[in-house]
mmCIF file of the protein (N, C-alpha, C, O) and its ligand, coordinates in Angstrom:
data_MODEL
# 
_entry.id   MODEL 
# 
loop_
_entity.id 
_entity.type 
_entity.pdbx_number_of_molecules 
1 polymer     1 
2 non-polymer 1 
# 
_entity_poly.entity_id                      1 
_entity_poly.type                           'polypeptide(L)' 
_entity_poly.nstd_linkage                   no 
_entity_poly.nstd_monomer                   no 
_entity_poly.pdbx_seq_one_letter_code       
;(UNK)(UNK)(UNK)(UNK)(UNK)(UNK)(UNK)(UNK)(UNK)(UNK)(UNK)(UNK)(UNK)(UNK)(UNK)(UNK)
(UNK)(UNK)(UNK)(UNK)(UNK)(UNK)(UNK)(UNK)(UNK)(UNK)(UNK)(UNK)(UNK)(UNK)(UNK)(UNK)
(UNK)(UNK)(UNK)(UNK)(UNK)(UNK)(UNK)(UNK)(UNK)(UNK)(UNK)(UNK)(UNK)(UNK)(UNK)(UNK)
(UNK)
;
_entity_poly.pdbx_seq_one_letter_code_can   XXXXXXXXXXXXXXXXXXXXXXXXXXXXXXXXXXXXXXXXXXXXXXXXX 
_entity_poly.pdbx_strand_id                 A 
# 
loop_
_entity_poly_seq.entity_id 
_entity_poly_seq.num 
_entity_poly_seq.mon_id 
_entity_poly_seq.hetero 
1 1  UNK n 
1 2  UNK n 
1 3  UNK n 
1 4  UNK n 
1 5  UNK n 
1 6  UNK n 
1 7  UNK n 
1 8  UNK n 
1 9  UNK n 
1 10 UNK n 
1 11 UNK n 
1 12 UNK n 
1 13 UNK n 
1 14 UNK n 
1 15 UNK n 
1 16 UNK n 
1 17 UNK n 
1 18 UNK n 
1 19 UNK n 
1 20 UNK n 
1 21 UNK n 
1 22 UNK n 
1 23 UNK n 
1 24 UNK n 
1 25 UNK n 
1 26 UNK n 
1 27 UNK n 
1 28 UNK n 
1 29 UNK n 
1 30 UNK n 
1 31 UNK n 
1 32 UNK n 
1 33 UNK n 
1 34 UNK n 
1 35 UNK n 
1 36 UNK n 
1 37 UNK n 
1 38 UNK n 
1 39 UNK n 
1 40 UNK n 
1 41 UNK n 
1 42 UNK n 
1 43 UNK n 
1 44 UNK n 
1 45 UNK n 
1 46 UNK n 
1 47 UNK n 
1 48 UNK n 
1 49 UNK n 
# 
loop_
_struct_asym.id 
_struct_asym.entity_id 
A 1 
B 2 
# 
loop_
_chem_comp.id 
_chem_comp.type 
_chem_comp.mon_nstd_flag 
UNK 'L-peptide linking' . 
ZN  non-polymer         . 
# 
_pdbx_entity_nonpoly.entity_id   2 
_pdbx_entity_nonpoly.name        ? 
_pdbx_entity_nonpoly.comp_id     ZN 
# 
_pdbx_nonpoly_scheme.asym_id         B 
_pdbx_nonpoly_scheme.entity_id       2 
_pdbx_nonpoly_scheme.mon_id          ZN 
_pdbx_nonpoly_scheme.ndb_seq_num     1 
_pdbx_nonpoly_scheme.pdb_seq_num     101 
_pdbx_nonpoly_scheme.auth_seq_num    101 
_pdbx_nonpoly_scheme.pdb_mon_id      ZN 
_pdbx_nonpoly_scheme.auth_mon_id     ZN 
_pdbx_nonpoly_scheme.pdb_strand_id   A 
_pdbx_nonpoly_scheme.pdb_ins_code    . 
# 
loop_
_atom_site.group_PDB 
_atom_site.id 
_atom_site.type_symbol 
_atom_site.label_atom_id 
_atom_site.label_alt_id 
_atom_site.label_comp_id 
_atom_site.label_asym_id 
_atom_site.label_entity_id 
_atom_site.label_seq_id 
_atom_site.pdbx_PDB_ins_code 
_atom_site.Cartn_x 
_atom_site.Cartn_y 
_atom_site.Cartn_z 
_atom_site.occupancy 
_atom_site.B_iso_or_equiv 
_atom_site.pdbx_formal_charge 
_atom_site.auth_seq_id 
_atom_site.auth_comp_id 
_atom_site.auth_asym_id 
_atom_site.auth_atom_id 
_atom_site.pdbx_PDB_model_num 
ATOM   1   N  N  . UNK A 1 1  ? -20.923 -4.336  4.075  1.00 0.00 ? 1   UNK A N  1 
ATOM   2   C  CA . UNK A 1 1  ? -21.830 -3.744  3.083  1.00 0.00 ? 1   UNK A CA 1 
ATOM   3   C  C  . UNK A 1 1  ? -23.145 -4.495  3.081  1.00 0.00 ? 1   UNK A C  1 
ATOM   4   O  O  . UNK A 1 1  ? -23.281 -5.718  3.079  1.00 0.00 ? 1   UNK A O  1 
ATOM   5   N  N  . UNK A 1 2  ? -24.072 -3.591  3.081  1.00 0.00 ? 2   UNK A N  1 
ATOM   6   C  CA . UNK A 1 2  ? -25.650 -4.192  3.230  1.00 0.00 ? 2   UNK A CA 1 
ATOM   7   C  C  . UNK A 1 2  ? -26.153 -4.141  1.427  1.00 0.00 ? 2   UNK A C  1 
ATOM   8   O  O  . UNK A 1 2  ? -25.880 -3.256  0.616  1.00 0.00 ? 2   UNK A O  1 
ATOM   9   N  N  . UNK A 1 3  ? -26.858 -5.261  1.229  1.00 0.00 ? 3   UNK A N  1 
ATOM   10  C  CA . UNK A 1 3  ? -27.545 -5.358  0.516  1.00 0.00 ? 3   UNK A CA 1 
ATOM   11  C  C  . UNK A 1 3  ? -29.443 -4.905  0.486  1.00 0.00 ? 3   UNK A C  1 
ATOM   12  O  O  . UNK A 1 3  ? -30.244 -5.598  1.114  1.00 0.00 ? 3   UNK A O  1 
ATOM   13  N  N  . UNK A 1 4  ? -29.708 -4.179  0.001  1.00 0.00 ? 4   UNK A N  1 
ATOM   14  C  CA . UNK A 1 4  ? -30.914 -3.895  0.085  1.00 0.00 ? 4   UNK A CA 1 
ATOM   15  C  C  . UNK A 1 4  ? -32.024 -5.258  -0.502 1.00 0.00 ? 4   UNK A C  1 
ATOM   16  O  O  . UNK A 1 4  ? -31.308 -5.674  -1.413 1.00 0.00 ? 4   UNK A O  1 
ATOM   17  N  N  . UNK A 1 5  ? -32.949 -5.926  -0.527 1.00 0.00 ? 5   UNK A N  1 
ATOM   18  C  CA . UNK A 1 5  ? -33.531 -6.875  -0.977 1.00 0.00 ? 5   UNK A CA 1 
ATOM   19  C  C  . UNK A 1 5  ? -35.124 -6.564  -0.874 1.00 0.00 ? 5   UNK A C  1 
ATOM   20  O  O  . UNK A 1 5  ? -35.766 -6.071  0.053  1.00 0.00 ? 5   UNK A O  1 
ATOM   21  N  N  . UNK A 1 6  ? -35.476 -6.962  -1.972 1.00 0.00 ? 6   UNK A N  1 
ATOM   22  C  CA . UNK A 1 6  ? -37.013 -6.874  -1.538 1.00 0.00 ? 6   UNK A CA 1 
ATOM   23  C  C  . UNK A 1 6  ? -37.670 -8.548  -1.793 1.00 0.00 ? 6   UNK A C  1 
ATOM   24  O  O  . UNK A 1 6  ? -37.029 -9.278  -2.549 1.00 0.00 ? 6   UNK A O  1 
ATOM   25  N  N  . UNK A 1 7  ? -38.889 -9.066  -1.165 1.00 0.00 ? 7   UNK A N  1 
ATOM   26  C  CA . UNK A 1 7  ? -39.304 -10.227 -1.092 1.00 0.00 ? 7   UNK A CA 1 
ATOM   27  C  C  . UNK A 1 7  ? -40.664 -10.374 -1.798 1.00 0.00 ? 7   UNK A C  1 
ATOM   28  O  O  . UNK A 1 7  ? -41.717 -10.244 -1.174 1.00 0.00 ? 7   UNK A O  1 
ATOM   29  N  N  . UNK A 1 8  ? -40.621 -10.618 -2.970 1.00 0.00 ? 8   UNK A N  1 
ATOM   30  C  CA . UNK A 1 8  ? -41.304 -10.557 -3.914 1.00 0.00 ? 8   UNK A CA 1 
ATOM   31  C  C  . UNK A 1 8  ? -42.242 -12.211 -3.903 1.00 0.00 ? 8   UNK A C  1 
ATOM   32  O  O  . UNK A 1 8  ? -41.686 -13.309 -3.918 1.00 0.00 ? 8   UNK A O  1 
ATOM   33  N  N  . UNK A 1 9  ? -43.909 -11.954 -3.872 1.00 0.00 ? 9   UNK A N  1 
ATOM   34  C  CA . UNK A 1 9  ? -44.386 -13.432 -4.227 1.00 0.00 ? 9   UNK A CA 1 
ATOM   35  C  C  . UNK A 1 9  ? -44.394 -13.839 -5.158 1.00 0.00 ? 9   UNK A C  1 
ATOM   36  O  O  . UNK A 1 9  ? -44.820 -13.358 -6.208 1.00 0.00 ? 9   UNK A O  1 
ATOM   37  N  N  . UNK A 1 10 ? -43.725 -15.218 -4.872 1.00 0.00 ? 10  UNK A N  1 
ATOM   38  C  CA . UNK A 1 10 ? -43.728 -16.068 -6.357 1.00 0.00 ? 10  UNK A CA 1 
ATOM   39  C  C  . UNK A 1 10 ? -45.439 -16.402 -6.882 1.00 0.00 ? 10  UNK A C  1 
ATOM   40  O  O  . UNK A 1 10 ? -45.586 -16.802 -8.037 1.00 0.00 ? 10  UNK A O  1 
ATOM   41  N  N  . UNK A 1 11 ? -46.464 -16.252 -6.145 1.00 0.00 ? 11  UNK A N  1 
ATOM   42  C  CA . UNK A 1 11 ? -47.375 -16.688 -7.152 1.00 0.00 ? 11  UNK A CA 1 
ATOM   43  C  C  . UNK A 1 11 ? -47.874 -15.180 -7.888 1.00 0.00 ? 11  UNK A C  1 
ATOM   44  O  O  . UNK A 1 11 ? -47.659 -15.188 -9.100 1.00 0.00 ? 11  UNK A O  1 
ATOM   45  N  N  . UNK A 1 12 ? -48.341 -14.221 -7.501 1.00 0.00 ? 12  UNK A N  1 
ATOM   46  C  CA . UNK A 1 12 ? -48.717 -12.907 -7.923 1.00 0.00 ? 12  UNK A CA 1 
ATOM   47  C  C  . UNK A 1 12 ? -47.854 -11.758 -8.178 1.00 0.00 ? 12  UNK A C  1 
ATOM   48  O  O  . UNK A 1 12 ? -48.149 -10.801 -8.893 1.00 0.00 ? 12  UNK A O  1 
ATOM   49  N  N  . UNK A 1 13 ? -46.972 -11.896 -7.659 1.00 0.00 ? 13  UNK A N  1 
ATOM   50  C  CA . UNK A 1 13 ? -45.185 -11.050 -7.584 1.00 0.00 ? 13  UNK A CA 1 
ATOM   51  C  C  . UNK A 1 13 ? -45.348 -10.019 -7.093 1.00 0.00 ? 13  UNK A C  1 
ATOM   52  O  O  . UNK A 1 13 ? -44.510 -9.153  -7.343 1.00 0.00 ? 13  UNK A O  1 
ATOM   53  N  N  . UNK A 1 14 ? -46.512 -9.683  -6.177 1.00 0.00 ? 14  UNK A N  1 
ATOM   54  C  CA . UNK A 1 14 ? -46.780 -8.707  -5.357 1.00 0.00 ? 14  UNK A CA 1 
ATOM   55  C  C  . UNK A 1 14 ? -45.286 -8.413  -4.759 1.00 0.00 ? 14  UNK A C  1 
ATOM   56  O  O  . UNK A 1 14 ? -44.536 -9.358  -4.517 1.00 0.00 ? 14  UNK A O  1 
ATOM   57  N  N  . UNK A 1 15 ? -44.851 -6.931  -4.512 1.00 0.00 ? 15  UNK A N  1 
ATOM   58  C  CA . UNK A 1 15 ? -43.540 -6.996  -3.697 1.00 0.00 ? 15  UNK A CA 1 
ATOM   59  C  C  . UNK A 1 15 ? -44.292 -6.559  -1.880 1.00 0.00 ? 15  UNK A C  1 
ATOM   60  O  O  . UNK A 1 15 ? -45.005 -5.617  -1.534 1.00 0.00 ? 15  UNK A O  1 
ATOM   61  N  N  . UNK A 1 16 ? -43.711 -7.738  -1.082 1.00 0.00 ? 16  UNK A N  1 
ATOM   62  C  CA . UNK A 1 16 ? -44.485 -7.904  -0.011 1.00 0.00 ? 16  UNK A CA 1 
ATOM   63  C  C  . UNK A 1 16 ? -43.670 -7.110  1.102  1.00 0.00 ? 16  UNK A C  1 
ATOM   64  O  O  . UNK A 1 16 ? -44.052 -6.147  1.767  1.00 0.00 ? 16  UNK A O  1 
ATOM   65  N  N  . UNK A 1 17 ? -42.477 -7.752  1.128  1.00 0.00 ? 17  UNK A N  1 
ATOM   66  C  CA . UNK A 1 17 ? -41.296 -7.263  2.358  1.00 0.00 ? 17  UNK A CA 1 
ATOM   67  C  C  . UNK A 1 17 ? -40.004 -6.757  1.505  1.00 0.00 ? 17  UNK A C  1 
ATOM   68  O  O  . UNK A 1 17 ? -39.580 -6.907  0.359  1.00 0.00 ? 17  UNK A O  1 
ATOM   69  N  N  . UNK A 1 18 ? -39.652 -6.150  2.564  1.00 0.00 ? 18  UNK A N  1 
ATOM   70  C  CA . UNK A 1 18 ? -38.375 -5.591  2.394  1.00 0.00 ? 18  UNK A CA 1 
ATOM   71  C  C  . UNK A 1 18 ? -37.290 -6.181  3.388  1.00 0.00 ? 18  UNK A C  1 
ATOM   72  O  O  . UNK A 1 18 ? -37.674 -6.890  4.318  1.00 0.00 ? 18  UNK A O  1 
ATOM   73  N  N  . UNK A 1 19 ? -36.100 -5.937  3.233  1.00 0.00 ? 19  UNK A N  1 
ATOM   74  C  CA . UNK A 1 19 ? -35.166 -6.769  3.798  1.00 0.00 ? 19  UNK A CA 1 
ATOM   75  C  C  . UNK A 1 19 ? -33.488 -6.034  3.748  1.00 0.00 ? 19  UNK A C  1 
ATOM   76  O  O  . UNK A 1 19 ? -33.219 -4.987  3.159  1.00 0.00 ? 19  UNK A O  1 
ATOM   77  N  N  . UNK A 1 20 ? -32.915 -6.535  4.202  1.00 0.00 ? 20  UNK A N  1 
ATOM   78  C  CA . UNK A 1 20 ? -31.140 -6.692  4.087  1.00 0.00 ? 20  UNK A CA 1 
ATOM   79  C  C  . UNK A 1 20 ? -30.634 -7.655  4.260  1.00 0.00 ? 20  UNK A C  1 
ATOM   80  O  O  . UNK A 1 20 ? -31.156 -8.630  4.800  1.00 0.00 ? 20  UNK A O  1 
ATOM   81  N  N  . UNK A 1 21 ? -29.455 -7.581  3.819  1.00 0.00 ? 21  UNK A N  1 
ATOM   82  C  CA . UNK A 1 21 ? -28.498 -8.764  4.399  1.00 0.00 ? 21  UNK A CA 1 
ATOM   83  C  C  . UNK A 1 21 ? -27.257 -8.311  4.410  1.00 0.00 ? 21  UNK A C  1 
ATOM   84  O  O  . UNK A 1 21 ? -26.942 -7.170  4.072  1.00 0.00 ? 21  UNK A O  1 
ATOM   85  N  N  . UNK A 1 22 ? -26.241 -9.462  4.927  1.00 0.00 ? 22  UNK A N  1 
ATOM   86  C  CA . UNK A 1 22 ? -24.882 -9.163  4.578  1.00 0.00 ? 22  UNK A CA 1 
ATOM   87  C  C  . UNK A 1 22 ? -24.527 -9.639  3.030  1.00 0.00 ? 22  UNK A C  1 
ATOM   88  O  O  . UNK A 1 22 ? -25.229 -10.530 2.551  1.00 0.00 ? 22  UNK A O  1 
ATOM   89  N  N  . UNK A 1 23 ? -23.577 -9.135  2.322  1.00 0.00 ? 23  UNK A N  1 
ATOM   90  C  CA . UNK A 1 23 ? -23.388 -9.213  0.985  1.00 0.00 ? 23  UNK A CA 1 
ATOM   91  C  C  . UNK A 1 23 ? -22.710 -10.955 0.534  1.00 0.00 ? 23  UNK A C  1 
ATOM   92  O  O  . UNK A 1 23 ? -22.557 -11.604 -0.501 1.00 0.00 ? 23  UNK A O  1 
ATOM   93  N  N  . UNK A 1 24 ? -22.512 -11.104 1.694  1.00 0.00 ? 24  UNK A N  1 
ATOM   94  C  CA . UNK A 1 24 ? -21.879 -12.446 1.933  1.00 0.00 ? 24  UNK A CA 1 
ATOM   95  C  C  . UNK A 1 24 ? -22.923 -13.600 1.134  1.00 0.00 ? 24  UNK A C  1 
ATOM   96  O  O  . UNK A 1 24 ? -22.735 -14.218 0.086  1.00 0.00 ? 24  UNK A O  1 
ATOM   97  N  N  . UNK A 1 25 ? -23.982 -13.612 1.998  1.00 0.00 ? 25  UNK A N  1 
ATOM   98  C  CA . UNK A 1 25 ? -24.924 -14.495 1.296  1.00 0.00 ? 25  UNK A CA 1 
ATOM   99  C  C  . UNK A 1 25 ? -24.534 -14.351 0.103  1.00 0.00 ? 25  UNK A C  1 
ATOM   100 O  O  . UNK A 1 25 ? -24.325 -13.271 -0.449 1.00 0.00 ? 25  UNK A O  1 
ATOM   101 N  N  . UNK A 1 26 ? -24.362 -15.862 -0.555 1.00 0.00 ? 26  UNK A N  1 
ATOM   102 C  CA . UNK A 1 26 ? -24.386 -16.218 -1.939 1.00 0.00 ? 26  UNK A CA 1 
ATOM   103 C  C  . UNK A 1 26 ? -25.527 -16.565 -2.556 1.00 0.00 ? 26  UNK A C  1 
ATOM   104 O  O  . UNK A 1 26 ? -25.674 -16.218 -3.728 1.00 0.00 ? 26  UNK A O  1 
ATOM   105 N  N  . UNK A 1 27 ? -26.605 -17.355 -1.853 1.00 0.00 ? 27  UNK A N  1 
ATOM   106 C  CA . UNK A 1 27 ? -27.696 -18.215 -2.180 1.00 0.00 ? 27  UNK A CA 1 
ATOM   107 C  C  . UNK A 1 27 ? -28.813 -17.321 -2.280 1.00 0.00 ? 27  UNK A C  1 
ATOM   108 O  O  . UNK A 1 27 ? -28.971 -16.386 -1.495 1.00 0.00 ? 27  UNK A O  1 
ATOM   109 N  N  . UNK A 1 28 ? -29.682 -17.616 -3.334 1.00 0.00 ? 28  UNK A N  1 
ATOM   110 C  CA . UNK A 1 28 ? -31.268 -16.794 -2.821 1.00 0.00 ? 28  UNK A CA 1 
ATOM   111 C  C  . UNK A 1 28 ? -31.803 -17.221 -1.931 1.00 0.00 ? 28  UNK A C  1 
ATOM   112 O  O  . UNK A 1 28 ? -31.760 -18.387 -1.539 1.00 0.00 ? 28  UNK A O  1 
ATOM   113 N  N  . UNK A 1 29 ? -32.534 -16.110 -1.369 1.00 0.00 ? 29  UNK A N  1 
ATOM   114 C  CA . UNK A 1 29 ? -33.686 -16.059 -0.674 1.00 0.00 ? 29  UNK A CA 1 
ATOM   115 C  C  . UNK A 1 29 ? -34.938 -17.002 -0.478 1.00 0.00 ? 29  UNK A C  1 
ATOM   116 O  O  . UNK A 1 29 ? -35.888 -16.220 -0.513 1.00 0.00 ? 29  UNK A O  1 
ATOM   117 N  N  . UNK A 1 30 ? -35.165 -17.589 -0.391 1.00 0.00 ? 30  UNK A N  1 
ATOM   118 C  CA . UNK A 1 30 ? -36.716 -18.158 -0.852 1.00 0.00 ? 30  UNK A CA 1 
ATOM   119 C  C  . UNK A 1 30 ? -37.395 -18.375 0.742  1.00 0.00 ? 30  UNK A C  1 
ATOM   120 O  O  . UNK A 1 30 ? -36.855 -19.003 1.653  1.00 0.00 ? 30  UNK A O  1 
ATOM   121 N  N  . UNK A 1 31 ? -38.331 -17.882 0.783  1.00 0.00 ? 31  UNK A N  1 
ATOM   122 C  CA . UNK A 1 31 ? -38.644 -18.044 1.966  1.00 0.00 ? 31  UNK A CA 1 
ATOM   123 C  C  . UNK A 1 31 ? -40.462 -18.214 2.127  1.00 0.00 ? 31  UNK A C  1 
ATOM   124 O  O  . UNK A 1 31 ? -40.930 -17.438 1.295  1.00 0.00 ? 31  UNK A O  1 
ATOM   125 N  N  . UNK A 1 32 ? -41.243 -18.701 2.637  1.00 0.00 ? 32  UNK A N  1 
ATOM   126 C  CA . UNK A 1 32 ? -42.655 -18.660 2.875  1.00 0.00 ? 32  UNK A CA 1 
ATOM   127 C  C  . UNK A 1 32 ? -42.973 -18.400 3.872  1.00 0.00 ? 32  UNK A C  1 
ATOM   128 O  O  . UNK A 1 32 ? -42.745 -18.972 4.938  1.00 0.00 ? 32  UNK A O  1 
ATOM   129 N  N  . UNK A 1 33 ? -44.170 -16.507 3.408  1.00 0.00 ? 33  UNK A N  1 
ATOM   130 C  CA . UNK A 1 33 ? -44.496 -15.925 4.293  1.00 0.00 ? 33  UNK A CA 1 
ATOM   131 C  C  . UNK A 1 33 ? -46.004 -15.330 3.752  1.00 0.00 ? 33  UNK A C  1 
ATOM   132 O  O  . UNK A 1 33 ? -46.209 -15.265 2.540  1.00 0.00 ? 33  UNK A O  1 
ATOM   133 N  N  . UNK A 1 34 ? -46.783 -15.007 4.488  1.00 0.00 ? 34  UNK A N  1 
ATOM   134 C  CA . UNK A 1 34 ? -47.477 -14.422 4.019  1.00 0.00 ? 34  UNK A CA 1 
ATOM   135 C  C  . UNK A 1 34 ? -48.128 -13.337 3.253  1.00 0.00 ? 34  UNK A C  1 
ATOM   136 O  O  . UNK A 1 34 ? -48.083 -12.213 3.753  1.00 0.00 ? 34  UNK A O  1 
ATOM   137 N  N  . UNK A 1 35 ? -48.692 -13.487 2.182  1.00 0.00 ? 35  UNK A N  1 
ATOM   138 C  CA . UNK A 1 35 ? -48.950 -12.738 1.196  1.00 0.00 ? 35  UNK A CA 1 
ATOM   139 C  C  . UNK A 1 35 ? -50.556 -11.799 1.528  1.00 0.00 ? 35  UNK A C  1 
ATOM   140 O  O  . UNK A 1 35 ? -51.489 -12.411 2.047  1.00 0.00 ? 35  UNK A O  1 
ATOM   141 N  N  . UNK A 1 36 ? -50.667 -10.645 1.246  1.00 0.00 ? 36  UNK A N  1 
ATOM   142 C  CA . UNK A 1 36 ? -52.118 -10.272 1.328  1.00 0.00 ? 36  UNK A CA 1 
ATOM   143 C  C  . UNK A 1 36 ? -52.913 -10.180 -0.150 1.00 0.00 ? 36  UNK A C  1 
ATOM   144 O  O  . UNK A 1 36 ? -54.090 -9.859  -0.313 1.00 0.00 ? 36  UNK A O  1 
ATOM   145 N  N  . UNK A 1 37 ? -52.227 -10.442 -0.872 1.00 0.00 ? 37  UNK A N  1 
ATOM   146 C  CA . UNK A 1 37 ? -53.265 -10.724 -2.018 1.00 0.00 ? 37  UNK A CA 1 
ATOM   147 C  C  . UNK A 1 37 ? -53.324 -11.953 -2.363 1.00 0.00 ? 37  UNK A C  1 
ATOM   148 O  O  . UNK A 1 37 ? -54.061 -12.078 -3.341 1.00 0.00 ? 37  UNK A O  1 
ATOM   149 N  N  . UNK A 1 38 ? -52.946 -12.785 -2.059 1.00 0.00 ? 38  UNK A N  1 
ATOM   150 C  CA . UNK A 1 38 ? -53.320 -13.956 -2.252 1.00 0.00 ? 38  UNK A CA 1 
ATOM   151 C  C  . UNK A 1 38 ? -53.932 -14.713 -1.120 1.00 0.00 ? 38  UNK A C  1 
ATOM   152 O  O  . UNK A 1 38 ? -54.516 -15.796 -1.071 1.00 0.00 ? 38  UNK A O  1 
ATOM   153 N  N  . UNK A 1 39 ? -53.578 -13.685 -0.099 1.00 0.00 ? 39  UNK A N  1 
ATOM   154 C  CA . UNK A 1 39 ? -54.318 -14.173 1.549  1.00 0.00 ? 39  UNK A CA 1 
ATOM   155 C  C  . UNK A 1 39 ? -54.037 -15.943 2.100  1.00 0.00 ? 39  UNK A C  1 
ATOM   156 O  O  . UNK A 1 39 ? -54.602 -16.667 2.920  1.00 0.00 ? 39  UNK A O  1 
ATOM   157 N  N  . UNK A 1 40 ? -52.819 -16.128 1.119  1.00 0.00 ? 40  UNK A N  1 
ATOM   158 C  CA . UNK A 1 40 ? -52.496 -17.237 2.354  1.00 0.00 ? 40  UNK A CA 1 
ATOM   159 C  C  . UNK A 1 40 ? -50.653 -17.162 2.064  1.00 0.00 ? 40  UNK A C  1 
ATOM   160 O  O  . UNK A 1 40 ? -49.948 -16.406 1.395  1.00 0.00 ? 40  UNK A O  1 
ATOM   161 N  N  . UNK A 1 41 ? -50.422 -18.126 2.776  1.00 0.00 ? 41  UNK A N  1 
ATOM   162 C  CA . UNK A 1 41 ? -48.908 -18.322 2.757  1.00 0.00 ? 41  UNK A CA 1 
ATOM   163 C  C  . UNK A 1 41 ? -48.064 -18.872 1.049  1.00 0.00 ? 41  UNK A C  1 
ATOM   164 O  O  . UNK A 1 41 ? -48.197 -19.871 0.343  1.00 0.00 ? 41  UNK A O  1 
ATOM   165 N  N  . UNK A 1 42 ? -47.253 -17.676 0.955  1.00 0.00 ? 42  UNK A N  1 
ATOM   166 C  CA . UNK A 1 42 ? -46.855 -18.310 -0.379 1.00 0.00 ? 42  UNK A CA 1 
ATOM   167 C  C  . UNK A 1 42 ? -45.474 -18.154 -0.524 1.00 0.00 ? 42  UNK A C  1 
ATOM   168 O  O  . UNK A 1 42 ? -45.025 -17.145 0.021  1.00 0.00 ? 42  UNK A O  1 
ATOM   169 N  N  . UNK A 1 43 ? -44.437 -19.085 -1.282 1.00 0.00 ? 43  UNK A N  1 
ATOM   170 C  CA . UNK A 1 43 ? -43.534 -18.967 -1.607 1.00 0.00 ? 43  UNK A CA 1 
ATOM   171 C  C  . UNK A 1 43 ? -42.856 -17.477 -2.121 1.00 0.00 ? 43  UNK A C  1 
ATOM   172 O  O  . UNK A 1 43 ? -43.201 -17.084 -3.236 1.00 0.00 ? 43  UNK A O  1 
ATOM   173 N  N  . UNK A 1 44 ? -41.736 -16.503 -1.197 1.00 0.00 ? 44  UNK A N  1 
ATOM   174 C  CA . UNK A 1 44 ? -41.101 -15.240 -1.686 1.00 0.00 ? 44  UNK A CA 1 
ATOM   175 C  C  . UNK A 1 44 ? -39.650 -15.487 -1.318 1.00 0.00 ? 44  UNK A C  1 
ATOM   176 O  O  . UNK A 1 44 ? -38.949 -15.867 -0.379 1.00 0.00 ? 44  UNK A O  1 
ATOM   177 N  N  . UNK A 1 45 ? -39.554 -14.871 -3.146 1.00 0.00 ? 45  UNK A N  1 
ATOM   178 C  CA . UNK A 1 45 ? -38.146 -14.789 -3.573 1.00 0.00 ? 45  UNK A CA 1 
ATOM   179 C  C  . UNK A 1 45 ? -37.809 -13.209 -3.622 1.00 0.00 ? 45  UNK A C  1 
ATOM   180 O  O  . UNK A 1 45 ? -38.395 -12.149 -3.843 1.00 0.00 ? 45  UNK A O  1 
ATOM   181 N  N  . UNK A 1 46 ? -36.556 -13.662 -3.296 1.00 0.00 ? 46  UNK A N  1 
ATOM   182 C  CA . UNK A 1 46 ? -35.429 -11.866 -3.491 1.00 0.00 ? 46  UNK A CA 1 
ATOM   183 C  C  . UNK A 1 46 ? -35.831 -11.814 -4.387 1.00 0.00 ? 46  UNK A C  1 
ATOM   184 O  O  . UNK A 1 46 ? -36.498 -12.691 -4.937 1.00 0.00 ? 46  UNK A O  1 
ATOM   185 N  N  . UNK A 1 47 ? -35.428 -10.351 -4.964 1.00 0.00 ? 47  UNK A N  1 
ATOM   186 C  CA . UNK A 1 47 ? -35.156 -9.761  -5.849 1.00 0.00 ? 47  UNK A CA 1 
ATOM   187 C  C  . UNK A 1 47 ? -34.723 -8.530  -5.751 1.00 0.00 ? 47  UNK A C  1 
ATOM   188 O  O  . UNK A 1 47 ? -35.413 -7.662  -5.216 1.00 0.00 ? 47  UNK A O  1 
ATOM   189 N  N  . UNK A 1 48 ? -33.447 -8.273  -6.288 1.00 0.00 ? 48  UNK A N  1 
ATOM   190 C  CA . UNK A 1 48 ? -32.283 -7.213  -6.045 1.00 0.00 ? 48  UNK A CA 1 
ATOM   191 C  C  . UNK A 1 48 ? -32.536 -5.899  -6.928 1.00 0.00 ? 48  UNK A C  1 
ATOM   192 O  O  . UNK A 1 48 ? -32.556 -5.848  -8.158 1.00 0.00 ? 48  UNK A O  1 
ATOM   193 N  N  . UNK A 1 49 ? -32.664 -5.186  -6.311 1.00 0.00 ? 49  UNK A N  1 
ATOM   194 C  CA . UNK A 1 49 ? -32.777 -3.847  -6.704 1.00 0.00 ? 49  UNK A CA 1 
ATOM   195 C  C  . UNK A 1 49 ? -31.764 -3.561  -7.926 1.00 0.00 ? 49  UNK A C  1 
ATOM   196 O  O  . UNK A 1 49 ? -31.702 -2.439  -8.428 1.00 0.00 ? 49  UNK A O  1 
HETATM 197 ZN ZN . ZN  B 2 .  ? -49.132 -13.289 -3.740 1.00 0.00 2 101 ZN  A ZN 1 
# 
């Protein structure tokens, strides 16, 4: 079973990426990627539909 996820920035909470996983993962997401409204690299967290 897939989890749907979206990758939301932690500084503006723009929702940036979209994603899946396996349901397995227990842990969040946190990952640093680039943002276009904030135009540089910023900390994005899941957040579950
Ligand atoms: Zn941002």
């Amino acid at each position: 079973m897939r989890l749907e996820l979206t990758l939301q920035c932690d500084e503006c909470k723009e929702q940036n990426y979209r994603t899946s996983r396996n349901r397995d993962g227990v842990e969040k997401i946190n990952i640093k990627k680039y943002c276009s409204r904030c135009r540089t690299r910023t900390l994005h967290k899941e957040k579950r539909k």
